[in-house]
N, C-alpha and C positions, 0 to 999 in steps of 0.2 A: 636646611642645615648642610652646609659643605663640608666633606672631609677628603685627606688624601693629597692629594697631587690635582692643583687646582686649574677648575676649567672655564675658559672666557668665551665670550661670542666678542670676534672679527667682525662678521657680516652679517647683516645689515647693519650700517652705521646706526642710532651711535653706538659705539663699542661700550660690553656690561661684562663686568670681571669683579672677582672670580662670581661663579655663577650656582648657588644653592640648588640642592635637590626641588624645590618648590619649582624655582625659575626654570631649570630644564625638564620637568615636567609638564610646565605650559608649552615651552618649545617643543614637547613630541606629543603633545596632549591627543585625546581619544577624537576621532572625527563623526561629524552629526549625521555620518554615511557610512555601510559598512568598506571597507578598506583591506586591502591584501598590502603590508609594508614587508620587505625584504629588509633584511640588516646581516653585511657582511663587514670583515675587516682583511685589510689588502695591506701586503709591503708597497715601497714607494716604489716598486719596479713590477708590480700587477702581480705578485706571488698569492695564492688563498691561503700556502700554509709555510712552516718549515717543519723538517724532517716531517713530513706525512700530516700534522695535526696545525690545524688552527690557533690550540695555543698559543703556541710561538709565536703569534705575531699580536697579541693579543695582550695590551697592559692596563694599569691600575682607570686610567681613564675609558678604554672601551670596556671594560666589565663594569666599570657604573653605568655607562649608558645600558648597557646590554641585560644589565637585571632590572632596567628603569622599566627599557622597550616590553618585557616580560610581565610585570607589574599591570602596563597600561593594555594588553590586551586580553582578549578574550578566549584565545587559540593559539598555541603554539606549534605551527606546521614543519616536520622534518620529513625529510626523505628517508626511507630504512638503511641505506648507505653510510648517510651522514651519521645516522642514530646508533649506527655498527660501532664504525672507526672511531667516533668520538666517543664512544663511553657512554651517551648518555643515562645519566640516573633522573630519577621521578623529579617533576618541575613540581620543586617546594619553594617558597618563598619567606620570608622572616617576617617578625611580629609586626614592623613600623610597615611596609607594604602589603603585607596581610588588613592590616586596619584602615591603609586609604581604600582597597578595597573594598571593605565594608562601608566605609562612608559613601563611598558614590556609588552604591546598591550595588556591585558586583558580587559574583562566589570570591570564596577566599582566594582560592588558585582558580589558572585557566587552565586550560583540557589542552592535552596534547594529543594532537591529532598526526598519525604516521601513515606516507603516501607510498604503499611498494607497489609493485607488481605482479611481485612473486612469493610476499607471503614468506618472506625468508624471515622471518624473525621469532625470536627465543623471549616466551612468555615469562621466563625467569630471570628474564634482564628488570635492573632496579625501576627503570621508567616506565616496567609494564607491574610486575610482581609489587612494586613500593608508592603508585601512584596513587595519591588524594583523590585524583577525580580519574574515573573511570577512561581511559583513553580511547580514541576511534582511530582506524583504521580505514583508508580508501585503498583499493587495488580493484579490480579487473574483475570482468564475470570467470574469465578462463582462468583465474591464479586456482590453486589447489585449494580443498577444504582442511581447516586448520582447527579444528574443535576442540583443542587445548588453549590457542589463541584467543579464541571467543569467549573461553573461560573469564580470560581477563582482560577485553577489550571488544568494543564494539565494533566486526568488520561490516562495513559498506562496499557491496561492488559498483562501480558505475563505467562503463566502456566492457566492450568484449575484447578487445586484442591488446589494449593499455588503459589505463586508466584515464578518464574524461574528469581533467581538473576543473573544466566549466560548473561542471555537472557537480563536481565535489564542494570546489565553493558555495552552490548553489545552497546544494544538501545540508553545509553548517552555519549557513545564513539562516536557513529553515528552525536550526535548534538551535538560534539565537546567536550563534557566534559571530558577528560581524564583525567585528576588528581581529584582522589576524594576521599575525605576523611571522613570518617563515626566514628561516636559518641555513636554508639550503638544503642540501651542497648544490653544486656547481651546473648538473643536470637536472635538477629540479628548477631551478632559476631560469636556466634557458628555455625547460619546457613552457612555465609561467609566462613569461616575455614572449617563445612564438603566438603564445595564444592570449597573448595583449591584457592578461591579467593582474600586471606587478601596479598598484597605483603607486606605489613609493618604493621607495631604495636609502634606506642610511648606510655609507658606507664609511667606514675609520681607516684613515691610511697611519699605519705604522710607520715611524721613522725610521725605518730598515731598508737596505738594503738584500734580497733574499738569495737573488744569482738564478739561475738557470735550473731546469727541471719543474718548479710547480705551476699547475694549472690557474686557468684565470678561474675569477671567482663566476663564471658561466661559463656550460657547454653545451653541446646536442647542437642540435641540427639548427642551418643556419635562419637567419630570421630579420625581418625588415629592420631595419634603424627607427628608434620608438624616442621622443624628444620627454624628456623629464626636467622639468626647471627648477633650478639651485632656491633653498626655501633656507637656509642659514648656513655657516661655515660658523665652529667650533674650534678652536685652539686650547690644548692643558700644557703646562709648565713645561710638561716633556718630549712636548715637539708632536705631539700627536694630532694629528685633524681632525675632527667628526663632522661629518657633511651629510646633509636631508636635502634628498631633491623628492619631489613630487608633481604628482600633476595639481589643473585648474581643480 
């Protein structure tokens, strides 16, 4: 069922428009290997945000894809920075993907899983204190003890002086989460990519121009050039792009 402000595939020929919930759900469909996919959205001049927030660059066509992406996995990985700035509240989902969920034997919701270092976060935020599924925590053996946190979330140390994302993904492959898909921000992406762990990238370029001052959508320290090849191109009515590169 298509609704909204309607969306096509460009590429790969032949060209299919407008393109239903079914149809782009096979195009981001779950993989028969566990998978780390990133999904960011960019102004047309490499901006992450305006005025400070992601919103803003963010319209009717990337929030379908982006509760699609949420639907098909298993894990929702933020960084406690992003989970700060942005608000976020408890990863709930509605009745129509609540039930393809159930069909193809998943839990209702996926686990959100928060990656800090330092333990800086407030258990009475909505995505800790209001979440369906009990949420984990990766950070460090040296972050503080936080026993009001663990009240309502599962912490995992793994690394002594930073967090060892090898080591994390490993840990929620372990309990099942294999498909996971992470939201950022900007420093957790770069960390991911030096250590050769992003297998995908969807990214949405906004028809915006945003101007000068915001950051790319990666940072941190610098890191090889890593080849990801273009897996479709997306077009919706409003000028928006949605682009999946991935590896073999």
């Amino acid at each position: 069922m298509s609704v909204g402000i309607p969306i096509g595939r460009i590429w790969p020929a032949p060209p299919a428009r407008p393109l239903d919930d079914d149809a782009l759900t096979a195009l981001y469909a779950r993989a028969d290997r566990p998978r780390l996919r990133m999904n960011f959205v960019t102004s047309l001049d490499g901006a992450v945000s305006v005025d400070g927030y992601s919103a803003g660059l963010s319209g009717e066509p990337d929030k379908r894809v982006f509760g699609l992406l949420r639907m098909l996995c298993d894990a929702l990985v933020v960084a406690a920075g992003t989970l700060r700035h942005e608000g976020y509240r408890a990863v709930r989902l509605d009745e129509r993907r609540r039930a393809w969920r159930r069909e193809h034997g998943l839990p209702e919701y996926p686990t959100l899983v928060v990656v800090s270092g330092s333990l800086d976060l407030d258990p009475a935020q909505a995505a800790f204190a209001d979440a369906p599924v009990r949420p984990l925590v990766l950070t460090r053996a040296e972050a503080p003890r936080r026993p009001d946190l663990e009240k309502v979330a599962d912490v995992v140390r793994l690394g002594t002086d930073r967090v060892d994302l090898a080591a994390g993904l490993a840990e929620l492959r372990r309990r099942g989460l294999g498909q996971l898909l992470c939201e950022g921000g900007p420093q957790l992406f770069g960390a991911l990519t030096a250590a050769d762990l992003v297998d995908e990238l969807c990214l949405t370029v906004a028809p915006l121009l945003a101007g000068a001052g915001p950051g790319r959508i990666v940072a941190g320290e610098p890191s090889p050039p890593r080849r990801l090849p273009l897996r479709h191109v997306l077009a919706a009515d409003d000028g928006t792009l949605l682009l999946r590169y991935a590896r073999d």
